[in-house]
C-alpha positions in Angstrom: 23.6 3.0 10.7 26.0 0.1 10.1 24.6 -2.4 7.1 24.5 -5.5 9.6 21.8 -3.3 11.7 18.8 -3.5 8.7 15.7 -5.2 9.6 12.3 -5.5 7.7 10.8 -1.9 7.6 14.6 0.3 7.9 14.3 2.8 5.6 18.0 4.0 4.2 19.0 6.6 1.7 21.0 5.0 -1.2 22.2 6.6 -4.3 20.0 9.6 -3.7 16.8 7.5 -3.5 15.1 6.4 -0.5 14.4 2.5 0.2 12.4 0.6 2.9 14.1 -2.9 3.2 11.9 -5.9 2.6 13.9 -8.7 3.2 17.4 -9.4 4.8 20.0 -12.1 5.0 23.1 -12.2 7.1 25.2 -14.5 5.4 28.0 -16.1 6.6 30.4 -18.0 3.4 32.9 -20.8 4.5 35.5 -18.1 2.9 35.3 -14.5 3.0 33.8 -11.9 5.0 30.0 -11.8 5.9 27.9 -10.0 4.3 24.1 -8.7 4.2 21.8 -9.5 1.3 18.9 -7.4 1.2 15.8 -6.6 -1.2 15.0 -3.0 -1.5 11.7 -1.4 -2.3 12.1 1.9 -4.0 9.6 4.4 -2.0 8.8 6.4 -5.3 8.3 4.2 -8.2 7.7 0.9 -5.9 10.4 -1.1 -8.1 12.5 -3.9 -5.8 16.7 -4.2 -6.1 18.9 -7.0 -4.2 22.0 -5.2 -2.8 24.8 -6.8 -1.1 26.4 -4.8 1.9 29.8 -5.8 3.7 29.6 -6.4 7.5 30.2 -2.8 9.3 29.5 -0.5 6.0 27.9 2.8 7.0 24.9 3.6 5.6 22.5 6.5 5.6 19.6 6.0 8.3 16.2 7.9 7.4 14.0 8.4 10.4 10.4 7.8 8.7 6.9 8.8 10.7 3.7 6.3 10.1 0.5 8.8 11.2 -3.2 7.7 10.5 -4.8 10.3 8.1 -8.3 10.4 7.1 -9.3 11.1 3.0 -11.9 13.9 3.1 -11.9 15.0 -0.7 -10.2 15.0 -4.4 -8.9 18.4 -6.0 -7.5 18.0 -9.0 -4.3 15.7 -9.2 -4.4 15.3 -5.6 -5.9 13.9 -2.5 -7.1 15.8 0.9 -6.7 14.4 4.0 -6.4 15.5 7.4 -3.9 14.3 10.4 -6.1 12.5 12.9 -4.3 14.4 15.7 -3.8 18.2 14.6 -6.6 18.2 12.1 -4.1 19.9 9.7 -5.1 19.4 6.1 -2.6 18.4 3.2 -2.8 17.0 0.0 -1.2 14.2 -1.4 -0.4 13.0 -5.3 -2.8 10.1 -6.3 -0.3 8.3 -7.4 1.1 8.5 -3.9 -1.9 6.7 -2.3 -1.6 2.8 -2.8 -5.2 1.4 -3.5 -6.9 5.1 -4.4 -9.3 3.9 -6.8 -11.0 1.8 -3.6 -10.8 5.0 -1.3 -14.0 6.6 -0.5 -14.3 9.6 1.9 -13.7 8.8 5.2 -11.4 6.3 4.6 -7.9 6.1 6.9 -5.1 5.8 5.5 -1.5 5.4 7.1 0.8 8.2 5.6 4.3 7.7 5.8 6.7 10.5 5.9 10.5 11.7 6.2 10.9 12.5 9.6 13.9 15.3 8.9 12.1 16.9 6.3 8.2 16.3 6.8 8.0 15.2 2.8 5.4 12.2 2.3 6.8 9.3 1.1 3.5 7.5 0.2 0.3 6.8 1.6 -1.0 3.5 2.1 -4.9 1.7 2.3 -5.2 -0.6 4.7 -4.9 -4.2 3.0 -9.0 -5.1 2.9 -12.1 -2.5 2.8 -15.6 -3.2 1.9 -17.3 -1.2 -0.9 -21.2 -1.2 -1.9 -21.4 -2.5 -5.4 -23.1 0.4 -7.3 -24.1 -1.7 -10.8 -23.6 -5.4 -12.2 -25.4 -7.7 -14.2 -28.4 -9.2 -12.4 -26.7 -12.5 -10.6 -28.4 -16.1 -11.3 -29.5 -17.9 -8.0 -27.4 -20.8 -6.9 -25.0 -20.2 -9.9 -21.5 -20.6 -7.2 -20.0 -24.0 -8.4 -17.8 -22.8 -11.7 -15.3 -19.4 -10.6 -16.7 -17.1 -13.5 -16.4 -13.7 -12.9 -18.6 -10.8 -13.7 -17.3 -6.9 -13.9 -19.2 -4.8 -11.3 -18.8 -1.0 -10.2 -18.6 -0.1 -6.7 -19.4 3.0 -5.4 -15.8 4.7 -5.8 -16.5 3.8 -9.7 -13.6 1.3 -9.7 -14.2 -2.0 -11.8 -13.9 -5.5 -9.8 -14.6 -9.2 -10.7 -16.9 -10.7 -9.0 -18.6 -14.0 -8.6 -21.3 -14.4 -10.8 -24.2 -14.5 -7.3 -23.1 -10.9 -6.2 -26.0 -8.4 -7.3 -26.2 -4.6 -7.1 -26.6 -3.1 -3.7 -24.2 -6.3 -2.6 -21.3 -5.3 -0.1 -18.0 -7.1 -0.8 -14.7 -7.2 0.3 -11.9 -6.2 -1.5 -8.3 -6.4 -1.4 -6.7 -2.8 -2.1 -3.2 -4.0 -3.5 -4.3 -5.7 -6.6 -8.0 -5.0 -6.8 -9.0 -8.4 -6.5 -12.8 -9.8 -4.5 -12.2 -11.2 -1.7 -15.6 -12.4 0.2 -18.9 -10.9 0.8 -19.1 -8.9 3.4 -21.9 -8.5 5.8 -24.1 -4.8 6.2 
């Protein structure tokens, strides 16, 4: 793969380490060569780099696989789920999954893998999922006009702030990157 071919989503092999590009620049100075400058998104440990690549250098293409797996169960350090299409079981690290404390059984999640070797990369929640809140303090009727927020426990037995109207039984939406409420949702 030539450096002036990376796009949003190319994963490439750099130093050992794998990285899916997040944002590219082809830029063109009034002297010199071009160049690409790119953000990088480590696939392990999530940390970001900015690397600068001359027009035309090689670099190592990795051929990555998105397939929808569903979570059945937790064993341990790890995480079962089972491929949509052969029903074949595997498990997967926790800290693998992105947004596992909102997972509940059932859930699908997009697991994205090294094509060449069939190792998972990570798995991934999608972006929004709506969980029953298990316990919260009792909410005060028609308390919405100040943005306090309450702790409340949903039914994976993750911890999210809430408005101070949403009561127990409540379902609410909730955004799986950061853990933050997003809306009520309805049953």
């Amino acid at each position: 793969m030539n450096s002036q071919d990376i796009k949003n989503g190319s994963c490439i092999r750099l130093d050992g380490r794998l990285y899916f590009c997040v944002e590219f620049l082809h830029v063109k100075p009034g002297k010199g060569n071009t160049f690409m400058r790119t953000k990088l998104k480590d696939v392990v440990d999530g940390r970001v780099i900015e690397r600068r690549f001359n027009i035309g250098e090689k670099l190592e293409d990795v051929r990555v696989e998105r397939r929808p797996y569903q979570f059945l169960y937790s064993e341990g350090g790890d995480d079962i789920f089972m491929n949509q299409e052969t029903f074949e079981q595997i498990p997967i690290a926790k800290e693998l999954v992105t947004g596992a404390p909102f997972m509940k059984e059932g859930d699908v999640v997009e697991v994205v893998s090294d094509a060449s070797t069939e190792t998972v990369l990570y798995a991934e929640m999608p972006t929004k999922t709506v969980l029953k809140i298990t316990y919260t303090e009792p909410g005060i009727k028609g308390d919405t006009a100040t943005n306090t927020l309450k702790p409340a426990t949903v039914e994976t037995g993750a911890t999210v702030r809430v408005p101070l109207f949403i009561n127990e039984g409540d379902l609410i939406e909730v955004d799986t990157r950061d853990g933050s409420y997003v809306s009520r949702a309805k049953a």
